[in-house]
N, C-alpha and C positions, 0 to 999 in steps of 0.2 A: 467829488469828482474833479478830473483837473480837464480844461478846455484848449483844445485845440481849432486854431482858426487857419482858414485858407490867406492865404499869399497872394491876395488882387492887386498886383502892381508890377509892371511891366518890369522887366530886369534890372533896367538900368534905376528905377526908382526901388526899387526890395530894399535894399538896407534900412533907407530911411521909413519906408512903409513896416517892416519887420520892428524896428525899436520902438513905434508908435504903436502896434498891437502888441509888442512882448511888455509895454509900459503899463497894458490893461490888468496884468496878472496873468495870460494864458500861460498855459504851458509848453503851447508846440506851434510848428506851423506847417502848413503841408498845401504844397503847388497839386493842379489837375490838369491833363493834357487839354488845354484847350487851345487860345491865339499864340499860347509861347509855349517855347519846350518845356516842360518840366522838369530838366534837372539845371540849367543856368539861374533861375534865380535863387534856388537852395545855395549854388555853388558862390554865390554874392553875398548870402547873407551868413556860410557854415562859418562859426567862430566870433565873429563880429555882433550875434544879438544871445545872449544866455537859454536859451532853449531848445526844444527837440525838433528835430525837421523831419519831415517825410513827405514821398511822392505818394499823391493820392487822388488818383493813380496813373502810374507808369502802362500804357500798352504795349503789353509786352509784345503779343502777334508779329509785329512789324519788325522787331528787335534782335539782335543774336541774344543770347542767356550771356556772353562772353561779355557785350558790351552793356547790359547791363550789369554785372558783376563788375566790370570796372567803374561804372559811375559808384556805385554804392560801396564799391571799397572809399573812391577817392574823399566824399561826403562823409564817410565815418570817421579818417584822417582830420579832413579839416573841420568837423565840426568838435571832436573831441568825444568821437563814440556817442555821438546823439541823434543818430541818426536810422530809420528805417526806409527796407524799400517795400513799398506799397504796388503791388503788379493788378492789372484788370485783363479783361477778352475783348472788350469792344463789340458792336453786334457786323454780323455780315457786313453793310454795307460799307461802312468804316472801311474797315480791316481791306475789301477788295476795291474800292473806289476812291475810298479820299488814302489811304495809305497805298495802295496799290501794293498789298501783300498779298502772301495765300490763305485762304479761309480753309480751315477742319472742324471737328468737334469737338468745341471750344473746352469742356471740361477737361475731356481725354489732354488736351495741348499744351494747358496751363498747368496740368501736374506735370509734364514732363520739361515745362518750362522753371517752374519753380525745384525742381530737383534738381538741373541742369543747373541753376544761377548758385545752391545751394551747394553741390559737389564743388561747383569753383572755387566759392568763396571757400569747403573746406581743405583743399588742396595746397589753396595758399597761405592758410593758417596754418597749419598745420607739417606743410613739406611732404606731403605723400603723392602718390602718383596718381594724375587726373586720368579717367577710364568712366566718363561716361556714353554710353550709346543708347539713343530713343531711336523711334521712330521718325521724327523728324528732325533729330538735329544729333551731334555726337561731337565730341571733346575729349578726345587723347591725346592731342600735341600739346606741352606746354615746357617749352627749353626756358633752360633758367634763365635766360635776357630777357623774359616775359611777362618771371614770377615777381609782384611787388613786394614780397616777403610777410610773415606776419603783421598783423595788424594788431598795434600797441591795445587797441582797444576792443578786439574779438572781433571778425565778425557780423557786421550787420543784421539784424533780423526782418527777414522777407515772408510779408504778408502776403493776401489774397483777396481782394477784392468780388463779392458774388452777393446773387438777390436767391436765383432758384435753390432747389433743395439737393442737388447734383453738384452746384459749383460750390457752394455750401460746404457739402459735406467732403471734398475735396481739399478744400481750404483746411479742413479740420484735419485729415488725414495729412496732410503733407507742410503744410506754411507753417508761422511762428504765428501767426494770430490771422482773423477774419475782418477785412472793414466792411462794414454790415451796409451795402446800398442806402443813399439815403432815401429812397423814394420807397417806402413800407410805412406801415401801421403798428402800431403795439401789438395788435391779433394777430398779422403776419407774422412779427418777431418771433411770439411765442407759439403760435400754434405751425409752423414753418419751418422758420430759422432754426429755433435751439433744439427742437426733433433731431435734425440734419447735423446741427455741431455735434449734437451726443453719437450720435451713428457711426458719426467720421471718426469720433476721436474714442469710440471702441473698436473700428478698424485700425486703430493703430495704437493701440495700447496706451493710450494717453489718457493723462491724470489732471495735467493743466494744460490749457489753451487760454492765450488770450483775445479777448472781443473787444472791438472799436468801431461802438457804432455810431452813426451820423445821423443828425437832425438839421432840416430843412427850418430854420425858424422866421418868424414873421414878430419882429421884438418892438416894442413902442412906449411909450407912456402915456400919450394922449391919444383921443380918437384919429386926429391928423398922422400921426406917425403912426400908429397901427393900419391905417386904410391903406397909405403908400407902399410898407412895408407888405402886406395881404397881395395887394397887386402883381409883386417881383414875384411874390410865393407861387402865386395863383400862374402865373405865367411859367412857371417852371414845373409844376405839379401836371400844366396840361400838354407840356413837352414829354416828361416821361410816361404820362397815361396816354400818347399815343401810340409809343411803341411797343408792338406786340409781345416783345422777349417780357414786359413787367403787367405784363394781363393779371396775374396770378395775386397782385396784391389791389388791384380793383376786386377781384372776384373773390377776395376772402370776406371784402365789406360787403357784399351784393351789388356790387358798381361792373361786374363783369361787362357788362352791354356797351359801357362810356368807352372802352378802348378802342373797338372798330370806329365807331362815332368820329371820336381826335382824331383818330389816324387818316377818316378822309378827311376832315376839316385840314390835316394840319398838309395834305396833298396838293389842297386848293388855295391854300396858303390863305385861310381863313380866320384870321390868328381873333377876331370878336368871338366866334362860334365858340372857337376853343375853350374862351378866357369863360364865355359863358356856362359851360359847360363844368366847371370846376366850382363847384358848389362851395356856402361857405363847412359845410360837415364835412367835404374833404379837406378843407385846409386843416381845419381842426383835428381832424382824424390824420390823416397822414404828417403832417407838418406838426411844427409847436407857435403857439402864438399868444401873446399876452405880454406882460410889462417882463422887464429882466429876472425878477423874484419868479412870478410865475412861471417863465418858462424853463427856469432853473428845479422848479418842483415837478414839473411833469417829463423834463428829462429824466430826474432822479428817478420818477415813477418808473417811467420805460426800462432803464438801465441799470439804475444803481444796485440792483442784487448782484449782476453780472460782470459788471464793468467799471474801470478805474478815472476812463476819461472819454470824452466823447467830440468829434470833431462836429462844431456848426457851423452852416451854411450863409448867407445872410443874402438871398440871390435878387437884381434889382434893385437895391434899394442901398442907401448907404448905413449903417447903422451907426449911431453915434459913438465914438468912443469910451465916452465917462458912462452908457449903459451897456457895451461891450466889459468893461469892466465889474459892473454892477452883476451884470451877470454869472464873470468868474469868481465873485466874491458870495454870489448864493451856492452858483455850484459846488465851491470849498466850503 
């Protein structure tokens, strides 16, 4: 399997942060909306470090489909066609308070978004006439001072970002591949997930899909750096078990109950409760944890029937690089 890693490093540092993780062996690297935009430090690093880039993920809600169709043309330009775009939903509060967008239902929105970014791009590959119309967005104008012309390199391919078994199987229907939330379980995955991909992609006649799924890892070699690393984990693990949209992968372990729990803890901004709260069976169960070899074997476990590569996490903690490495060289 080939590893893709996140892009933790402020824009103006990405370059030199990207040739120090593209030096472990990864294969790719992929920005997530969080203190900085996600697409300037792709745009810092496309060409300059030999690997694949992708938004992961782009909000789309907030977005025209237009202007993200121009980010991801310009990114497949300059990185040399290595590039995808990665799209999410965000939950309510997101989308109508810290973005200050309009909130809908979120599946219905994101297929109409992902069709909408997809007709563009093929419009402009191609030279035909743009004509699409949704329900909340529509794109018939496009005068040739507009159109950046084909693209040497096709095309971009626009993923989808989903945990439930609706945005799921939406992703399957409509995107070029699924990035699989990282906040699941193996029993999730399979008794869930791949249900939901099969579904979507006999709604659309589809024969291949591709899966990119995420693991939250907690990587060490000795007991000191496994505990440090367990902490980030544990701290992130009881961020997403407080929010109620990822109930569904508590409740497949019999952890249903813990979500209401987080979720007032995390109101009262009780952040011991929370951390308490996050068992070491969940880290294990939901997360990966152990030296670089190990957790290169129980990704393979999770993934490798399905899947070619797999983006990890590292959240918290710094992970060293000569076992960031180690770990691309088990996962190969």
């Amino acid at each position: 399997m080939l590893l893709d890693l996140q892009l933790d490093a402020r824009p103006d540092q990405c370059p030199d942060r990207a040739r120090a993780l593209a030096d472990t062996g990864a294969a790719g690297l992929f920005t997530f909306e969080g203190p900085h935009d996600v697409f300037l430090p792709l745009a810092a690093v496309a060409g300059r470090v030999p690997v694949d880039l992708m938004t992961n993920v782009a909000i789309a809600m907030p977005r025209s489909p237009m202007h993200l169709a121009h980010a991801a043309w310009d990114l497949q330009l300059m990185s040399g066609g290595r590039f995808r775009l990665g799209l999410g939903s965000q939950i309510r509060p997101h989308i109508e308070k810290r973005y200050g967008a309009t909130w809908s239902p979120p599946a219905a929105r994101m297929r109409e978004i992902v069709l909408a970014v997809k007709a563009i791009l093929t419009a402009w590959q191609d030279g035909t006439t743009l004509d699409f119309i949704g329900e909340h967005t529509r794109h018939t104008l496009m005068p040739p001072t507009f159109v950046p012309g084909p693209n040497p390199y096709g095309p971009p391919a626009v993923l989808l970002g989903a945990l439930g078994p609706l945005m799921t199987r939406t992703a399957a229907e409509v995107a070029d591949g699924l990035l699989v939330m990282p906040f699941h379980s193996h029993r999730h995955f399979r008794e869930r997930t791949m249900p939901a991909v099969r579904e979507g992609m006999e709604r659309a006649g589809r024969d291949e899909f591709a899966l990119y799924p995420q693991a939250i890892v907690a990587m060490g070699r000795s007991d000191e750096e496994l505990r440090a690393a367990s902490i980030g984990v544990r701290g992130l693990l009881a961020f997403y078990g407080s929010t109620p949209a990822y109930r569904s992968v508590l409740e497949v372990e019999g952890w249903g109950d813990l979500q209401p729990a987080l979720n007032a803890a995390s109101k009262t901004g009780d952040i011991m409760s929370m951390f308490d709260l996050v068992s070491d069976e969940m880290v294990d169960t939901i997360a990966v944890r152990g030296t670089p070899e190990e957790c290169a074997a129980e990704i393979r476990r999770r993934f490798g029937d399905v899947a070619e590569r797999v983006c990890c996490y590292f959240p918290g903690y710094d992970a060293p690089l000569d076992q960031i490495g180690d770990l691309a060289a088990a996962l190969a």
